[in-house]
C-alpha positions as CSV (number, residue, x, y, z in Angstrom):
1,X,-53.3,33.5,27.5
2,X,-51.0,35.5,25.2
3,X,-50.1,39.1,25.9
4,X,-50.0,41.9,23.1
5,X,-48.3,44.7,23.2
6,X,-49.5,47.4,20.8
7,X,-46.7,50.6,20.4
8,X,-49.1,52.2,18.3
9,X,-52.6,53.2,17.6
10,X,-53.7,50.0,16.0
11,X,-56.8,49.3,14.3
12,X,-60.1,48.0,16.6
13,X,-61.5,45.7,13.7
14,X,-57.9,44.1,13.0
15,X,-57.4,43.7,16.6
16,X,-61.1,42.4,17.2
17,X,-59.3,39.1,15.4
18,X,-57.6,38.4,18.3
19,X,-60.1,35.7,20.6
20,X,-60.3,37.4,24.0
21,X,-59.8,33.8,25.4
22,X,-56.7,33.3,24.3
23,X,-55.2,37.3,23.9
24,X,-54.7,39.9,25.8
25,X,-54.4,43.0,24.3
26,X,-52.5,46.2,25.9
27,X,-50.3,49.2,25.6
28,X,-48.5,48.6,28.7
29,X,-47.5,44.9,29.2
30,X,-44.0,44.3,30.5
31,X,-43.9,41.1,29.5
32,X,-45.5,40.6,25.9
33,X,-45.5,37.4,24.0
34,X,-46.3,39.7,21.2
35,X,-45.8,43.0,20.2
36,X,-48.1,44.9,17.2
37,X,-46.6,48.5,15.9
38,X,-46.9,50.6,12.9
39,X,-43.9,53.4,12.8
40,X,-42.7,53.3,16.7
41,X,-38.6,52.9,16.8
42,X,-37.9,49.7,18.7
43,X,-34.5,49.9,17.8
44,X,-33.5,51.5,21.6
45,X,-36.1,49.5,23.5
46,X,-35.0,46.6,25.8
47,X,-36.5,43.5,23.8
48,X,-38.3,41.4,26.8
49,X,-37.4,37.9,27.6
50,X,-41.2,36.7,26.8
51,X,-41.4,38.6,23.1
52,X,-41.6,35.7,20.9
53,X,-43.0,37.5,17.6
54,X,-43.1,41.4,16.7
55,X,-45.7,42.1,13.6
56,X,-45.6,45.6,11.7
57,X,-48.6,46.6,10.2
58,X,-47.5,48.0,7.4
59,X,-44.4,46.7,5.2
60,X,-41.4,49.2,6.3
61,X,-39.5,47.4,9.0
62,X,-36.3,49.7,9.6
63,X,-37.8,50.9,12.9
64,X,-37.3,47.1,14.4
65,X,-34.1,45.7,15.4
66,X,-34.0,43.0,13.1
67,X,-30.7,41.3,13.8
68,X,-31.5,41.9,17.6
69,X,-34.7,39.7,17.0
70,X,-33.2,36.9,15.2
71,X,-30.6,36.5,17.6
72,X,-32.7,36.1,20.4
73,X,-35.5,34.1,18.4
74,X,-38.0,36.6,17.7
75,X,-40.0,36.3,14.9
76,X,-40.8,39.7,12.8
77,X,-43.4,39.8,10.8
78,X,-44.8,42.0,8.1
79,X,-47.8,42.7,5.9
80,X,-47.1,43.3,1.9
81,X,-49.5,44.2,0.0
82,X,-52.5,45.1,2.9
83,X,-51.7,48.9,2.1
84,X,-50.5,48.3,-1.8
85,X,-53.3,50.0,-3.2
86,X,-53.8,53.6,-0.9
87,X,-50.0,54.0,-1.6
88,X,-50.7,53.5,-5.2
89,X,-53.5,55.8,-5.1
90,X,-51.2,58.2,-3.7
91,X,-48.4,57.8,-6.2
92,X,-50.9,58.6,-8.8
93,X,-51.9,61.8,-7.2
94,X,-47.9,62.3,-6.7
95,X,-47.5,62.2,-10.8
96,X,-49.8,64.8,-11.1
97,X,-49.0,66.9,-8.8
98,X,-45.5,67.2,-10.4
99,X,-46.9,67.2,-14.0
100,X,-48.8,70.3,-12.9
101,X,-48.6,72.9,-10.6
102,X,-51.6,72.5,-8.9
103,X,-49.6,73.1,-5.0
104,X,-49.0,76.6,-6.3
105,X,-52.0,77.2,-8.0
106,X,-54.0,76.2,-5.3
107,X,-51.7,78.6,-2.9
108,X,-52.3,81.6,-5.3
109,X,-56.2,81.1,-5.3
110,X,-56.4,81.6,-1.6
111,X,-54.9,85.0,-2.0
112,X,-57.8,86.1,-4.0
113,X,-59.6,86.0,-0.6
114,X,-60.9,89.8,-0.3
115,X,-61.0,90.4,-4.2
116,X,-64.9,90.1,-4.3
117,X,-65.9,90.0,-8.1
118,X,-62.8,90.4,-9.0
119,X,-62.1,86.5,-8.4
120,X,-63.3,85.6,-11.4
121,X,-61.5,87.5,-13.8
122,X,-58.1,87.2,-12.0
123,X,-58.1,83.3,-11.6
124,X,-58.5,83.7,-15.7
125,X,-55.3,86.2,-15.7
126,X,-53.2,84.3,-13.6
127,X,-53.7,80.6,-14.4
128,X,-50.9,80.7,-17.1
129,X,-48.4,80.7,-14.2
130,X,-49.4,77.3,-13.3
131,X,-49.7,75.6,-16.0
132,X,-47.6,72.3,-16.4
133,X,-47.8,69.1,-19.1
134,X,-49.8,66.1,-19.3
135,X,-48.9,62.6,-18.2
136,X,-50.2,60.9,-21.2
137,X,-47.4,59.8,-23.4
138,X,-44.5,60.4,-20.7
139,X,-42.4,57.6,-19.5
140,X,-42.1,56.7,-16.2
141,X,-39.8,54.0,-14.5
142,X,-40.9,52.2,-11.9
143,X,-37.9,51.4,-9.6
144,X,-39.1,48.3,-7.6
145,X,-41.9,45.7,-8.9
146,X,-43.1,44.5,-5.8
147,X,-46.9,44.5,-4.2
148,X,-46.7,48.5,-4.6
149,X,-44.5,49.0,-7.8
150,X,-47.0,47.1,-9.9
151,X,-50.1,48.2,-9.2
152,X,-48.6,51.8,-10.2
153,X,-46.5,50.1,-13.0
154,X,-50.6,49.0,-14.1
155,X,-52.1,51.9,-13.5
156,X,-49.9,54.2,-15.0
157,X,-49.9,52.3,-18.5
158,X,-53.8,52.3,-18.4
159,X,-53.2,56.3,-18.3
160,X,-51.6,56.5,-21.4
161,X,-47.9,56.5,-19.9
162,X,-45.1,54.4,-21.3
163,X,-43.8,52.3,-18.6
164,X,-40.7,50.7,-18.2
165,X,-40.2,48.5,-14.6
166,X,-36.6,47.4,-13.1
167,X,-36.8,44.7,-10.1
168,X,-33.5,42.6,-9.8
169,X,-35.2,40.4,-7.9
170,X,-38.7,40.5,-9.8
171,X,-40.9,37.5,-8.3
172,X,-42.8,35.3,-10.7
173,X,-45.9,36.0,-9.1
174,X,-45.7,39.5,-9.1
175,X,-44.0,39.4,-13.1
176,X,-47.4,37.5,-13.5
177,X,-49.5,40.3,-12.2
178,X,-47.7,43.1,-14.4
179,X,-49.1,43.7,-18.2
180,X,-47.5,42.6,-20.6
181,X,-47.3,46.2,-22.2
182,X,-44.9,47.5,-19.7
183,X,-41.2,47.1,-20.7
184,X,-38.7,45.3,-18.2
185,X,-35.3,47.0,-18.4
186,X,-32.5,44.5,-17.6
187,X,-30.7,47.5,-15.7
188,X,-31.4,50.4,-13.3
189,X,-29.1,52.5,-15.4
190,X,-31.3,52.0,-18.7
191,X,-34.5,52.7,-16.9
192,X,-33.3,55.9,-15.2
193,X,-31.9,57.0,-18.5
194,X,-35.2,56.7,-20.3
195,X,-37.9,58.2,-17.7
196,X,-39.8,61.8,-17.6
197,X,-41.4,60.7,-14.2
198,X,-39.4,57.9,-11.5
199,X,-41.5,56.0,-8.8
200,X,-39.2,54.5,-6.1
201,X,-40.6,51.3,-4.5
202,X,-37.6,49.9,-2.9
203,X,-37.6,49.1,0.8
204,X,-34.9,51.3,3.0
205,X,-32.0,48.8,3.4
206,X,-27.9,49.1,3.9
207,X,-27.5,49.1,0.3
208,X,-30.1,51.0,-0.7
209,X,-29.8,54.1,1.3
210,X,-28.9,57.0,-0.8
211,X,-29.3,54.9,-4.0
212,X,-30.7,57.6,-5.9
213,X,-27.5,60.2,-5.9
214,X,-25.3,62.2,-7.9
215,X,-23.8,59.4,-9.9
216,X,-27.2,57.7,-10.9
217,X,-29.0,61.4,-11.5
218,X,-26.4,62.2,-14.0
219,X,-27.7,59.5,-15.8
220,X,-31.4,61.2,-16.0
221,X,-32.9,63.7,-18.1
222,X,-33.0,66.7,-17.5
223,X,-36.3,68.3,-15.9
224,X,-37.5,64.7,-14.6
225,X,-39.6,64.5,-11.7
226,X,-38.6,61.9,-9.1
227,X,-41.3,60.2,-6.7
228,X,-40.4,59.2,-3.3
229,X,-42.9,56.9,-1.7
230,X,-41.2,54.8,-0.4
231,X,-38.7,56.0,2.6
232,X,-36.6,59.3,2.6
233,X,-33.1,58.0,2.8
234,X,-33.6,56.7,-0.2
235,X,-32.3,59.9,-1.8
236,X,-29.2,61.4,-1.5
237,X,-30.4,64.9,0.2
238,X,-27.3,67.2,-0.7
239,X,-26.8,65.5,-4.2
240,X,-30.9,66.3,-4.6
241,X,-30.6,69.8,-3.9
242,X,-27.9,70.5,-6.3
243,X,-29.9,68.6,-8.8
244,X,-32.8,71.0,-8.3
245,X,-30.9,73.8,-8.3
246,X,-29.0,72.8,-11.5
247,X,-32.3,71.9,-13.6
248,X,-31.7,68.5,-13.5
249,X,-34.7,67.2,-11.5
250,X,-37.5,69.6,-12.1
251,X,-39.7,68.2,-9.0
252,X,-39.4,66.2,-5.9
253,X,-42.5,64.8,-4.7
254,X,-42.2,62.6,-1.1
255,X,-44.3,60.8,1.5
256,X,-41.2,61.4,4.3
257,X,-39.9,65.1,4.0
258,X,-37.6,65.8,6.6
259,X,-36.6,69.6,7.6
260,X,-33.6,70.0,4.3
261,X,-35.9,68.9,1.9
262,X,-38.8,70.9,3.7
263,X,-36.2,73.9,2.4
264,X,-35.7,73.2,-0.8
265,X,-37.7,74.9,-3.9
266,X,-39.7,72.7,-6.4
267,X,-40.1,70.0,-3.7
268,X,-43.3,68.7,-3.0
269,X,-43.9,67.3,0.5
270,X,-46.5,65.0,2.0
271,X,-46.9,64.2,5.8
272,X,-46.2,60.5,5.4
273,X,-50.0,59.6,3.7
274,X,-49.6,56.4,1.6
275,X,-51.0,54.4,3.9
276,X,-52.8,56.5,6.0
277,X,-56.2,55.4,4.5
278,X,-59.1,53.5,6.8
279,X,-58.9,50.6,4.5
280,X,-55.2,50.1,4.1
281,X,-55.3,50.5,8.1
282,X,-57.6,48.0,8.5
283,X,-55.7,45.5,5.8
284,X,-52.5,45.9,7.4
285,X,-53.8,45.2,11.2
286,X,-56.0,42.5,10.3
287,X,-53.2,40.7,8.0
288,X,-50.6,41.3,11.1
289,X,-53.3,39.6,13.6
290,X,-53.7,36.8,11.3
291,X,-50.2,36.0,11.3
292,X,-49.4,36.2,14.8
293,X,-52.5,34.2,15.3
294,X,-50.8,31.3,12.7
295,X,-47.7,31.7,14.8
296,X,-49.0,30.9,18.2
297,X,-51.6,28.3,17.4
298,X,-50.0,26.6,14.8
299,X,-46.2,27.7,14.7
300,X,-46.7,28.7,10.9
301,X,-44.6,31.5,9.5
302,X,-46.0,33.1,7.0
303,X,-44.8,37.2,5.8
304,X,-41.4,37.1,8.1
305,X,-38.5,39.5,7.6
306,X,-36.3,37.5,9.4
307,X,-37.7,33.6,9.5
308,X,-37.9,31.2,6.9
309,X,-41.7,30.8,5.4
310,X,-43.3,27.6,6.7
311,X,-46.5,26.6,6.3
312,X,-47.7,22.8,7.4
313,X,-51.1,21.7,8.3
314,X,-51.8,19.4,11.8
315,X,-51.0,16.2,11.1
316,X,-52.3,15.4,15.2
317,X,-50.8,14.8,18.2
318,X,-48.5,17.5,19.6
319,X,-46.4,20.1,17.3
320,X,-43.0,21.2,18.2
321,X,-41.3,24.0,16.5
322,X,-37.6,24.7,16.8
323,X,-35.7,27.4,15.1
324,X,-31.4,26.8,14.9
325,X,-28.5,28.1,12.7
326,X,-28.9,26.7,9.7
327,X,-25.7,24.0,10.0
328,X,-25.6,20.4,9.3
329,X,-26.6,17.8,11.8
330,X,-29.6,19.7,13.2
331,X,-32.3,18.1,12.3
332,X,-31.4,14.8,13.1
333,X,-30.3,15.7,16.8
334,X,-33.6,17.3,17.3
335,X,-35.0,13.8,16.5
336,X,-33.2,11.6,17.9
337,X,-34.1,13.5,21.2
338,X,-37.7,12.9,20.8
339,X,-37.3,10.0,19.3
340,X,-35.5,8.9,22.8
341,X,-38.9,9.9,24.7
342,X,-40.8,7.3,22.5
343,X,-42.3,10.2,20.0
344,X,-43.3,8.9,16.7
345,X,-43.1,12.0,14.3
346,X,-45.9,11.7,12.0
347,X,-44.8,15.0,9.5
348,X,-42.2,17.7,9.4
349,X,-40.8,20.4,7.7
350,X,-37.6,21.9,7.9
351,X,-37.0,25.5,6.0
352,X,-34.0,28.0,5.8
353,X,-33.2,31.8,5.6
354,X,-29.9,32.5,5.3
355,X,-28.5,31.6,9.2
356,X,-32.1,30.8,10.2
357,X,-33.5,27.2,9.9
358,X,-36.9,26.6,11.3
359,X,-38.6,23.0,11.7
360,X,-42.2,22.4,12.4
361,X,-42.4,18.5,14.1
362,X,-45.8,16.6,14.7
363,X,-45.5,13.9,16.8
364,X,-47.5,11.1,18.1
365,X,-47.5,12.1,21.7
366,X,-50.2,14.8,23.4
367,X,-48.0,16.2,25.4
368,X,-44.2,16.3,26.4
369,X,-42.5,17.0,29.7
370,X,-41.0,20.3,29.5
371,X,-37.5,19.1,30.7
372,X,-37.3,18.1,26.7
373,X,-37.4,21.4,26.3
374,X,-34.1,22.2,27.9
375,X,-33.1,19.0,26.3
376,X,-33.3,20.5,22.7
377,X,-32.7,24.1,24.0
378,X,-28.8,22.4,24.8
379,X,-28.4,21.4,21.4
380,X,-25.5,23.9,20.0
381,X,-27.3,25.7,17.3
382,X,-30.6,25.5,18.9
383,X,-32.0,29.3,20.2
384,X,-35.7,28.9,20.1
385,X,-38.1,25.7,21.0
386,X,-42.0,25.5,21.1
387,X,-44.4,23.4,22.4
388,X,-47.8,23.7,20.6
């Protein structure tokens, strides 16, 4: 029986993909084989001596230790794409909310409240303060083509906006999934340099924090409207505020306010919505569940931060699964130890991520005492070993 931990309110129907024969699920478990989370901060929690896999539902993973994991064999797991579209959706409504003023004019309605027929008449006098421009024809850059950046990259062109995208690290499948009438800059500078409207969708990482500042905002137009969906530290928050008091950026719009952009004028904050949809709730949980599930039944890695992706089907027999630093030699001590306990192995794969190599073994044999365990546990390099 595995124990789950959930930090978070998770979804019932994702959860409900969890066999009550084999999980148990709870909020209070001090010894979790799993743990399931959206947003809670790991990073000052004692990390439990049974937690073999941590799963975020939802793609942001900066509130898990990640190095802490690896070093101690955890597996972290994500789910791209599962909330891709309600963040899109969201995006969309951010362009045009900062194309028109429809915050203010919304706020100046509700003081009409008391002005009986008046209403009518003074909406019609006072809308020309809250006019703004149309999206069709602008330029946005999408900063970021992954599961997210595209689907807005897509929607946007179909709009009537002319799109340019920047992704070092563009993925074939997901360059295969953009239209071919959005323009692909070959640098961040030229994209910035072009755009009325930017959409960040960029994880939150070491080198990204604060990579929208002074010196790449000098390199905008002025009056453009920057997009934050994606995490706050994204953007420098002193170089933004001199950039909207200068002219420069015209509007901020942002899923993750905190209290100095909450201050400053011509900002636009949302109380982290993108994927706070039923649907995208549901996607994320019942991907994360699904990917545990592959973990502890079959050893399969699929979505990991922090692990190599492995996928194998059962060949028969028994599986063992052993995770090492990826250094040479490895692979053929592991064998030779079971190899030594007369275990024919039958298939195997052996994948790498940076430090991290992970091998999934079938062998002949049903079962295997555990004292092999210890056996490959002593091999220098070895951190993590699984009977399955």
């Amino acid at each position: 029986m595995y124990k789950v931990l959930t930090l978070n309110k998770i979804d019932p129907q994702g959860l409900s993909h969890f066999p009550d024969e084999q999980y148990q699920i709870g909020n209070d478990f001090t010894d979790p084989d799993a743990i399931v989370l959206r947003s809670f901060n790991m990073h000052e929690m004692d990390l439990p001596a049974s937690l073999k896999a941590v799963a975020r539902a939802g793609a942001g993973v900066n509130n898990i230790p990640i190095d802490k994991c690896t070093a101690k064999g955890i597996v972290v797991f994500n789910t791209p794409g599962a909330n891709a579209n309600g963040v899109k959706e969201l995006i969309l409504a951010g362009l045009l909310l900062a194309s028109r003023d429809i915050v203010g004019g919304i706020a100046w309605a509700k003081t009409l409240i008391g002005q009986g027929d008046q209403v009518p008449a003074l909406v019609e006098k006072g809308k020309a303060n809250y006019g703004g421009y149309e999206i069709q024809g602008k330029t946005l850059a999408v900063i970021g083509l992954g599961a997210i950046g595209v689907l807005v990259a897509n929607a946007a062109q179909q709009l009537g906006m002319e799109v340019i995208g920047y992704d070092p690290y563009l993925s074939v499948s997901q360059a295969l999934k953009l239209s071919n009438k959005i323009q692909v800059a070959r640098t961040v500078e030229s994209a910035l340099g072009q755009a009325d409207f930017i959409s960040l969708n960029i994880p939150q990482t070491s080198e990204t924090k604060h990579y929208i500042c002074k010196e790449k905002m000098k390199l905008m137009k002025d009056g453009v409207k920057i997009l934050n969906f994606s995490r706050g530290g994204l953007v420098n928050d002193a170089d933004l505020a001199d950039a909207i008091e200068s002219g420069k950026v015209a509007r901020y719009v942002t899923d993750f306010p905190d209290e100095d952009v909450l201050k400053m004028k011509n900002t636009i904050c949302i109380p982290h919505l993108g994927a706070s949809t039923e649907e995208s709730e549901t996607n994320c949980a019942i991907m994360a569940v699904d990917q545990l599930r592959e973990y502890f039944e079959n050893g399969n890695i699929i979505n990991s931060v922090n692990f190599p992706q492995v996928d194998m089907e059962r060949s028969g027999g028994m599986r063992v699964v052993v995770a090492n630093h990826n250094v040479p030699n490895m692979v053929s001590q592991i064998a030779s130890i079971l190899g030594n306990e007369g275990a024919n192995i039958q298939n195997m794969v052996n994948k790498n991520k940076n430090d991290v190599a992970y091998n999934i073994i079938d062998i002949d044999k049903k079962e295997m005492p555990e004292e092999v365990k210890s056996r490959l546990l002593a091999i220098e390099g070895v951190f993590m070993v699984r009977f399955l």
